[in-house]
C-alpha positions as CSV (number, residue, x, y, z in Angstrom):
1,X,-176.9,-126.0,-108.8
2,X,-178.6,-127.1,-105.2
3,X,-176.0,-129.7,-105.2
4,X,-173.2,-127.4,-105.9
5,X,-173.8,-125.1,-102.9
6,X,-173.8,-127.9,-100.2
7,X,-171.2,-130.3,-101.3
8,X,-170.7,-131.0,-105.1
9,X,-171.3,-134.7,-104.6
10,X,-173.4,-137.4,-103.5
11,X,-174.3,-140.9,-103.5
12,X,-176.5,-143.8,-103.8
13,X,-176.2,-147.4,-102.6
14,X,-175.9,-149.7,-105.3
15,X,-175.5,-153.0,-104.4
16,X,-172.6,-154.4,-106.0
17,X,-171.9,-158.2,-106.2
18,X,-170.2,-160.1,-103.8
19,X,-167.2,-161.1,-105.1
20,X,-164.7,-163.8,-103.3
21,X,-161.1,-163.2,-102.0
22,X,-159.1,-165.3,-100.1
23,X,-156.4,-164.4,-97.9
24,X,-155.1,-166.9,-95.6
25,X,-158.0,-168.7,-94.3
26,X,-160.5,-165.4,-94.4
27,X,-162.7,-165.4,-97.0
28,X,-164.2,-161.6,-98.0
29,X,-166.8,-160.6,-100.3
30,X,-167.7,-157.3,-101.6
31,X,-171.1,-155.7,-102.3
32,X,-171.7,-152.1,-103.8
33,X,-174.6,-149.7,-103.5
34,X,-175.8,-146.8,-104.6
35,X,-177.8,-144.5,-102.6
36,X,-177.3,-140.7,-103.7
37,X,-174.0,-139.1,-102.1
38,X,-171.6,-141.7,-101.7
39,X,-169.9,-139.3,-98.5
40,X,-173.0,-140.4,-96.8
41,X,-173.0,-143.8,-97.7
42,X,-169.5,-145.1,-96.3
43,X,-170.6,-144.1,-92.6
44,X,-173.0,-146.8,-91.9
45,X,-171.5,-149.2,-93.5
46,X,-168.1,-148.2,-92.1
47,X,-169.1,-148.7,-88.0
48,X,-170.8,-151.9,-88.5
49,X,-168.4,-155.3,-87.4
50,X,-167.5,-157.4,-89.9
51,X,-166.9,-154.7,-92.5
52,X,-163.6,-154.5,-93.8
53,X,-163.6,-151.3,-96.4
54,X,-165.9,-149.1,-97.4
55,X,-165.1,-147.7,-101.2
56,X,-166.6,-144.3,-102.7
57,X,-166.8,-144.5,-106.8
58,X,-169.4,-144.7,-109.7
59,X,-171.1,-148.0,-110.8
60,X,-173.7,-149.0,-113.7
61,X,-172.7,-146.7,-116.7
62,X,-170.7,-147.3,-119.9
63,X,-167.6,-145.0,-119.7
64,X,-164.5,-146.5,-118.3
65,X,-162.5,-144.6,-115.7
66,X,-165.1,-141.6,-115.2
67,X,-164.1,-138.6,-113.4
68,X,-166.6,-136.9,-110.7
69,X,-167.1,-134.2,-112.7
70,X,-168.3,-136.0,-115.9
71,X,-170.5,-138.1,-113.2
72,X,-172.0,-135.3,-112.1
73,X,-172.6,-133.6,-114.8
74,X,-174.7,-136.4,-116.1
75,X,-174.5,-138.3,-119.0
76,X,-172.1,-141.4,-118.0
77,X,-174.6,-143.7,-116.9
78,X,-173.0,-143.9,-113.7
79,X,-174.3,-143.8,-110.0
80,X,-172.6,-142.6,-106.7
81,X,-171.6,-145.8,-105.3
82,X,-169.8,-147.4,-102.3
83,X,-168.2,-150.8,-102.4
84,X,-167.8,-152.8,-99.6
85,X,-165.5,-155.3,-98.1
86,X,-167.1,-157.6,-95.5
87,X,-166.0,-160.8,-93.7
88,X,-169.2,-163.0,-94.5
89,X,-168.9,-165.3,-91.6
90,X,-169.1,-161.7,-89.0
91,X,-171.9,-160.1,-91.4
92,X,-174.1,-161.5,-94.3
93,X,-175.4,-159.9,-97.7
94,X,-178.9,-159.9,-96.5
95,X,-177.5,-157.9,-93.1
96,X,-175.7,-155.6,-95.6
97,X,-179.8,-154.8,-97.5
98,X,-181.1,-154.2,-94.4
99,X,-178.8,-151.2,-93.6
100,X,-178.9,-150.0,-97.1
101,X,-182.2,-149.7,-97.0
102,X,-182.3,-147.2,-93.9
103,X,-179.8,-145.4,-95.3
104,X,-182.0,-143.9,-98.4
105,X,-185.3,-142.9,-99.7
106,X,-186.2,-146.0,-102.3
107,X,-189.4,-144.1,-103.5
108,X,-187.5,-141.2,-104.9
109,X,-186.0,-141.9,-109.0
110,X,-185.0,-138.7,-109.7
111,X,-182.4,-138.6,-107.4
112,X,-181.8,-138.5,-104.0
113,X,-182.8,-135.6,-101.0
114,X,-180.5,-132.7,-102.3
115,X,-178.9,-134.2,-105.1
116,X,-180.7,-134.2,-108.4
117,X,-180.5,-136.5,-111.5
118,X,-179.9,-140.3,-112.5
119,X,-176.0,-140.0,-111.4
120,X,-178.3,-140.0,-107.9
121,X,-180.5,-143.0,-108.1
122,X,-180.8,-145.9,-105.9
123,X,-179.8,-149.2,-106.9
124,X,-178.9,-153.0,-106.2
125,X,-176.3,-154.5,-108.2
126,X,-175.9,-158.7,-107.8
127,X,-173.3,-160.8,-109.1
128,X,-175.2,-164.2,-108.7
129,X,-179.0,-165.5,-108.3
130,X,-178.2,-165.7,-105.0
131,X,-177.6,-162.2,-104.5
132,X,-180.8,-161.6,-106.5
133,X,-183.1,-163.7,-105.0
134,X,-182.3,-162.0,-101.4
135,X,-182.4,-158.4,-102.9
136,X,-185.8,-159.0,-104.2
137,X,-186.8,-160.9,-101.1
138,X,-185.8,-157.7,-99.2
139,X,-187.2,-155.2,-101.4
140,X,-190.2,-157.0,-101.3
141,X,-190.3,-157.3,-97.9
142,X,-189.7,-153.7,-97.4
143,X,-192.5,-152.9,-100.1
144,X,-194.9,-154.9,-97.6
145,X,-194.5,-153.7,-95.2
146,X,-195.8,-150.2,-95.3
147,X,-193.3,-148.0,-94.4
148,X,-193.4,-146.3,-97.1
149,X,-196.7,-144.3,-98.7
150,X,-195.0,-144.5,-102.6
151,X,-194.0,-147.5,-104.3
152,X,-190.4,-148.7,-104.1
153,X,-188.2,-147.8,-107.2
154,X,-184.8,-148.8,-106.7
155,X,-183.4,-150.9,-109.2
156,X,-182.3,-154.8,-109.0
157,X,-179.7,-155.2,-111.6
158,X,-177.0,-156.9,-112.7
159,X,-173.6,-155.8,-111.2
160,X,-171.5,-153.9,-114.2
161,X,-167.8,-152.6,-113.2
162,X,-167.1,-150.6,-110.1
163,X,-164.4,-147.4,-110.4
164,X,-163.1,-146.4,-107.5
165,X,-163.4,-142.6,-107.0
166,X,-160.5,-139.5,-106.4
167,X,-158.6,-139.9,-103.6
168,X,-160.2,-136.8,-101.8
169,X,-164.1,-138.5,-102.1
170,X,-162.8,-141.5,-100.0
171,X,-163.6,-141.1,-96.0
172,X,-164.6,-138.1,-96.5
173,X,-166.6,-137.4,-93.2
174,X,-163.3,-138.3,-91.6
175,X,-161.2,-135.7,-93.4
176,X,-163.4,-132.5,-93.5
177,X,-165.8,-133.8,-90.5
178,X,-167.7,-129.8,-90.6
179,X,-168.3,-129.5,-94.3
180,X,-169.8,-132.8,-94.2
181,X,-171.8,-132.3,-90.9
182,X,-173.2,-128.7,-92.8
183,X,-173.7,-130.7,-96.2
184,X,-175.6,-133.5,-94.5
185,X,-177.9,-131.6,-92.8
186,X,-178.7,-129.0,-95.3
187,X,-179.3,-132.2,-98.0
188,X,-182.6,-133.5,-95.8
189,X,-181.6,-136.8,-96.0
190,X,-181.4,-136.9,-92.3
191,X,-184.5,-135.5,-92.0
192,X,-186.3,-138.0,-94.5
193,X,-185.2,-141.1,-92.8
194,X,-185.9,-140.3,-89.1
195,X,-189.1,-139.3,-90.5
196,X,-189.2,-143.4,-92.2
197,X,-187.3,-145.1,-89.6
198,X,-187.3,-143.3,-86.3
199,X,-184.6,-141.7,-84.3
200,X,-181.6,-143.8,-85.4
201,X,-180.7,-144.8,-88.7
202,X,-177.1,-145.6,-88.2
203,X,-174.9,-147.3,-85.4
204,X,-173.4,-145.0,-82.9
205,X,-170.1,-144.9,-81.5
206,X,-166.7,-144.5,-83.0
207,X,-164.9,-147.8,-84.3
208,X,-166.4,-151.1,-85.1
209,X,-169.9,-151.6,-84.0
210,X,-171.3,-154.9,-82.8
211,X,-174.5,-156.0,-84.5
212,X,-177.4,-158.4,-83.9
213,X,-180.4,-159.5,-84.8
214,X,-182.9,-158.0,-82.4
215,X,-186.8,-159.3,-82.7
216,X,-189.4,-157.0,-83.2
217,X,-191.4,-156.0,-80.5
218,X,-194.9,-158.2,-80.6
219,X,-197.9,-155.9,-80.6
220,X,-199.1,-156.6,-77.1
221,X,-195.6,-156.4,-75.2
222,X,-195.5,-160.3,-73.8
223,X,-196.2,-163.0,-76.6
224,X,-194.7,-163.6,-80.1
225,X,-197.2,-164.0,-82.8
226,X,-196.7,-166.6,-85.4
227,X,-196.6,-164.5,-88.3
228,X,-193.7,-162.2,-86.9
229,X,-190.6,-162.9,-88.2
230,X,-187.3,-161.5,-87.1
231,X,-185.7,-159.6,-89.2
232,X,-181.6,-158.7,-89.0
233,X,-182.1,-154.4,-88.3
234,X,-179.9,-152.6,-87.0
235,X,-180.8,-151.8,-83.4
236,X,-182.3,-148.6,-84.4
237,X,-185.1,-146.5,-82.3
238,X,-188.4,-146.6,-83.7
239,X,-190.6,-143.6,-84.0
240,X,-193.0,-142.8,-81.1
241,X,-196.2,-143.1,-83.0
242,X,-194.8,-146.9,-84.0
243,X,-193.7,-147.5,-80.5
244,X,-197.2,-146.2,-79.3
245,X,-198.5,-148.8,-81.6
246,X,-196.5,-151.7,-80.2
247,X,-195.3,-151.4,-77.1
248,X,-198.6,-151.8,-73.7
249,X,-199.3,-148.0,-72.6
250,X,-197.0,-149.4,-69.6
251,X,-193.9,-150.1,-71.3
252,X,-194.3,-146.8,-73.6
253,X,-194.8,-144.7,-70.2
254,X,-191.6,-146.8,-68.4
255,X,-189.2,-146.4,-71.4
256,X,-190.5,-143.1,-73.2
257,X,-191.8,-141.0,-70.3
258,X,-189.2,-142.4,-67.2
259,X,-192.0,-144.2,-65.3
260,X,-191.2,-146.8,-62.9
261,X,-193.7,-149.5,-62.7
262,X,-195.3,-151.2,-59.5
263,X,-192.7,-153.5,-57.5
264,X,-194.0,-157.7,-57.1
265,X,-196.6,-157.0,-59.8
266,X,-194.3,-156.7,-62.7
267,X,-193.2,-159.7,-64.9
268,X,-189.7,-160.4,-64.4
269,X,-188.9,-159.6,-60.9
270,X,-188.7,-163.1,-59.8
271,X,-188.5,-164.9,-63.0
272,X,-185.6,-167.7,-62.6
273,X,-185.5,-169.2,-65.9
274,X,-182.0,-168.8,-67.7
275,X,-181.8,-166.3,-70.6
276,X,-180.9,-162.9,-71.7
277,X,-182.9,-159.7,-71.2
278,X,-183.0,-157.3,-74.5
279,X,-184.6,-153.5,-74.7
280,X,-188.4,-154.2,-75.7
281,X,-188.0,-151.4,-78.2
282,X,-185.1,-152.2,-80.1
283,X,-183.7,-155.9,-79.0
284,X,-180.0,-154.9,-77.9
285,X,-178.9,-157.4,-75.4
286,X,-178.7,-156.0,-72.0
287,X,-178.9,-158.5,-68.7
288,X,-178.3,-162.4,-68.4
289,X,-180.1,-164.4,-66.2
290,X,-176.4,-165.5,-64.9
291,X,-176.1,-162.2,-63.2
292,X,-179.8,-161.6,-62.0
293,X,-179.9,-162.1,-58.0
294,X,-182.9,-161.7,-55.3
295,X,-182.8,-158.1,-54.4
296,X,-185.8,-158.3,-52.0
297,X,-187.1,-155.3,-54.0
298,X,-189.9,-156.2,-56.1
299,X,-187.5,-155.5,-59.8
300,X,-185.5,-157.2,-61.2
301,X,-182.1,-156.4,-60.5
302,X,-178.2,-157.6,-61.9
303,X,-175.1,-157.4,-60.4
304,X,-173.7,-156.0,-64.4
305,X,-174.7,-155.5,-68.1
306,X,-174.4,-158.4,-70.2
307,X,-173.2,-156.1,-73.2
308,X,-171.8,-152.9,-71.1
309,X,-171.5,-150.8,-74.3
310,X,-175.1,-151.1,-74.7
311,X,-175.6,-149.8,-71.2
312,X,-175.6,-145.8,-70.4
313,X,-175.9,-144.2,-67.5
314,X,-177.0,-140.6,-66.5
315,X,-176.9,-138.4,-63.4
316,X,-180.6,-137.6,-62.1
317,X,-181.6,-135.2,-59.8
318,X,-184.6,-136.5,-57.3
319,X,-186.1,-134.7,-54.3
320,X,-183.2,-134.6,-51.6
321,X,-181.1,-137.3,-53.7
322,X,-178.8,-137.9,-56.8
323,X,-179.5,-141.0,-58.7
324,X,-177.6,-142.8,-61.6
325,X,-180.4,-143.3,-64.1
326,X,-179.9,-146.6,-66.3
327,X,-180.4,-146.6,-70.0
328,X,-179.9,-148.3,-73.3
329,X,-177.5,-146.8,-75.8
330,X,-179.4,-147.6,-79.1
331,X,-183.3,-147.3,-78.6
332,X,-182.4,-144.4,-75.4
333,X,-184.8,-146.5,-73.2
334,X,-185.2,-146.0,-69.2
335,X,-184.5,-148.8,-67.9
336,X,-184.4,-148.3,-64.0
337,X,-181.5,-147.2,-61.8
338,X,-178.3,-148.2,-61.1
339,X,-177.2,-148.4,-56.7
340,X,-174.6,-149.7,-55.0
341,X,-176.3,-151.8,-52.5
342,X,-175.7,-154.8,-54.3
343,X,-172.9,-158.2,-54.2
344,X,-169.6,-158.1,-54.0
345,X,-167.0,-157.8,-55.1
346,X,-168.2,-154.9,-57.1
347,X,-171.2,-154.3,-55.0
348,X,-173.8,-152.9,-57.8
349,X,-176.9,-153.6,-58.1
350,X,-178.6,-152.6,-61.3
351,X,-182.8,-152.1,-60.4
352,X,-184.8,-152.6,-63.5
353,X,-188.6,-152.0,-65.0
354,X,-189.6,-155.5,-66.6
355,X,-191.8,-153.1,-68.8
356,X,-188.3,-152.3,-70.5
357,X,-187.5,-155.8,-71.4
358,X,-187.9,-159.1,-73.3
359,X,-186.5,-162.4,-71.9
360,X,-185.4,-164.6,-74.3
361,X,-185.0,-168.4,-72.6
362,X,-181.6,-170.2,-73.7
363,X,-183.0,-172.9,-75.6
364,X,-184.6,-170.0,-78.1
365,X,-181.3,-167.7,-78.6
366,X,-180.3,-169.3,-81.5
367,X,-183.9,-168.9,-83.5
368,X,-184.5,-165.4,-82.1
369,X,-180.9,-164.3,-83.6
370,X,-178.6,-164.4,-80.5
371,X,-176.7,-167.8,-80.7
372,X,-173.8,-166.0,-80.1
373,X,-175.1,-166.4,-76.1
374,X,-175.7,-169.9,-75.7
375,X,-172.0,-170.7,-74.8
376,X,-172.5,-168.3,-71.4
377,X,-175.0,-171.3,-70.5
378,X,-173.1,-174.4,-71.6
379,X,-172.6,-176.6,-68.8
C-alpha cells in the first residue's frame, strides 16, 4: 500500500550474466541486477563510461512474459531488475559490483527501503564461474569489511531469463524527472545509503561519466600499508566520522573545514618527482606533475587541472577581496585557490594545500589504478 502511494514500482539489482555480442570489432556484455525499484537502479548505472544500456524488467521467477502488475502483486517469483549493456574493455564486471553494491541496502530480505516483499529483494545473477567467483569475492569483501552492522543477504545465483519491462518503466527519471525526485525521496533509500556510504553514492553530472580506480586513503595520510588494497569505487565522498578516522586532523581541517595549511612546511610544495596529484579523500585525479611550476609561494601550485571536470570553482568573499576558491567535484574537497598571477599564455596559477592530496609517481600509476596516465610521461 506504502508502495502504491509513492510510485507503484521498484527495483533491485540482480546481477544478470554477462552475455557476449559482437558488433563489428566491439565486443559487449550484459549483467542484470536487482536492487528494489528498478527506476532507481538505471541512474547509476546509466552515467558511468562504458555503459551502453541500462534495461528496467523482472528477472529470477518462473512465469514467462510477466506484467508489472502481476510482479508486484507478488507471486511470480520475479525481482525488479535492470540489465545492462557495457563495453568490457571501458568497464569490467567487478567495476559493475562495486556500484551495485552502493546503490542498495544488502542486509534487508524483505524488500527494499519503501518497497515491501520478495518482488523487492536484492540479488546477483551469473552466467559463468567467472561471474561467480568475483560476486562472491565482492560480497565477501563487502561483508568484511564492516560497513554494515547486519549480515549480508543478497543472493548469488544462477542467472534465469530476463523480461524487459512496459515501455513507460524504461528511463523513467528522464520522462517524469518530479514524480521520481518525490518517490525517491519519500522511499528512504537515499537516506539509507548516505548513512552507509557517505555523501555520494552515484556519479554526478549529466552524460557519460568517467571512472577510475581511486586508492583508499591510508590511515595516517602519507604511507600505503601493505594490507590496503585498492579497490575500483566510484569516487564517492566518504562520511565525516570515516574521514575523521582516516584522514591527519590536518588534512580533515584543510578539506572539510577550508583551512589552509602553513607555506614551506607542507609536503608537496617543492616535490619534483613526475606523477599525478588525486583528492586524499576520494582519489579523483586532479594535477600532473607536467603542469606544476615554482611559484615562490610555499604550495604547490599548476598552471591547469589534469581532469578539468573534476575541478570546481567557487566565488569567496575574504576581508577586502573576492577569491576563486578551488575544489574537487566528487569528494567537495578545498583544495586552495585559484589566481591569475601565474605562466602564460593562460596566466593561472592554481595554489594548493598538499594536505588535499596524494602523489602518485609514474612508475606506480598502473598498480594504483591510473595507467591510463602513463602515456602523458612517455618520452
Amino acid at each position: 500500500m506504502i508502495t502504491k502511494i509513492f510510485r507503484g514500482l521498484t527495483l533491485f539489482p540482480i546481477l544478470l550474466c554477462a552475455q557476449s555480442n559482437s558488433s563489428a570489432q566491439t565486443k559487449y556484455e550484459t549483467a542484470v541486477f536487482a536492487g528494489g525499484c528498478f527506476w532507481c537502479m538505471e541512474a547509476p548505472f546509466e552515467k558511468l563510461e562504458g555503459v551502453i544500456e541500462v534495461v528496467s524488467g523482472y528477472s529470477g521467477g518462473q512465469k514467462e512474459n510477466p506484467g508489472y502488475k502481476e510482479v508486484s502483486a507478488g507471486g511470480t517469483g520475479h525481482l525488479e531488475a535492470i540489465r545492462i549493456t557495457y563495453e568490457p574493455s571501458k568497464i569490467t564486471y567487478a567495476e559493475l559490483l562495486d556500484v551495485f553494491w552502493r546503490q542498495i541496502d544488502p542486509t534487508d530480505s524483505g524488500g527494499q527501503f519503501v518497497d515491501r516483499g520478495a518482488q523487492y529483494k536484492t540479488a546477483i545473477f551469473y552466467q559463468n564461474d567467472e561471474q561467480r567467483k568475483l560476486a562472491e569475492k565482492s560480497r565477501q569483501e563487502l561483508e568484511e569489511s564492516g560497513r554494515f552492522k547486519k549480515p549480508i543477504v543478497t543472493e548469488i545465483l544462477k542467472a534465469p531469463a530476463f523480461y524487459k519491462a512496459e515501455g513507460y518503466h524504461q528511463d523513467y527519471y528522464k520522462k517524469s524527472p518530479l514524480k521520481y525526485k518525490f518517490y525517491r525521496f519519500n522511499s528512504g533509500r537515499d537516506q539509507c545509503l548516505r548513512k552507509a556510504w557517505g555523501d555520494k553514492t552515484e556519479p554526478e553530472g549529466s552524460g557519460k561519466v568517467k571512472r577510475f580506480i581511486p586508492h583508499p586513503v591510508p590511515p595516517q595520510g602519507g604511507k600505503k600499508s601493505e594490507t590496503t588494497a585498492v579497490k575500483p569505487w566510484s569516487f564517492i565522498k566518504p562520511s565525516k566520522e570515516e574521514l575523521k578516522k582516516r584522514l591527519t586532523p590536518l588534512q580533515y581541517k584543510v578539506t572539510q573545514e577550508n583551512a589552509t595549511e602553513k607555506p614551506f612546511a607542507n609536503e608537496y610544495w617543492n616535490n619534483k618527482k613526475e606523477g599525478i596529484y588525486v583528492d586524499i579523500a576520494s582519489g579523483e585525479p586532479l594535477f600532473s606533475s607536467l603542469d606544476k611550476f615554482e611559484s615562490q609561494t610555499g604550495w604547490p601550485s599548476f598552471s591547469r587541472p589534469l581532469e578539468g571536470g573534476n575541478i570546481v570553482e567557487k566565488e569567496e568573499r575574504a576581508v577586502f577581496m573576492l577569491r576563486r576558491e578551488v575544489r574537487s567535484k566528487y569528494a567537495d574537497s578545498h583544495l586552495g585557490h585559484l589566481f591569475n598571477d601565474g605562466p602564460q599564455p593562460d596566466g593561472l596559477r592554481y595554489c594548493i594545500n598538499s594536505a588535499a592530496l596524494r602523489f602518485i609517481p609514474k612508475e606506480d600509476l598502473e598498480k594504483e589504478g591510473y595507467g591510463k596516465y602513463e602515456k602523458l610521461f612517455e618520452k
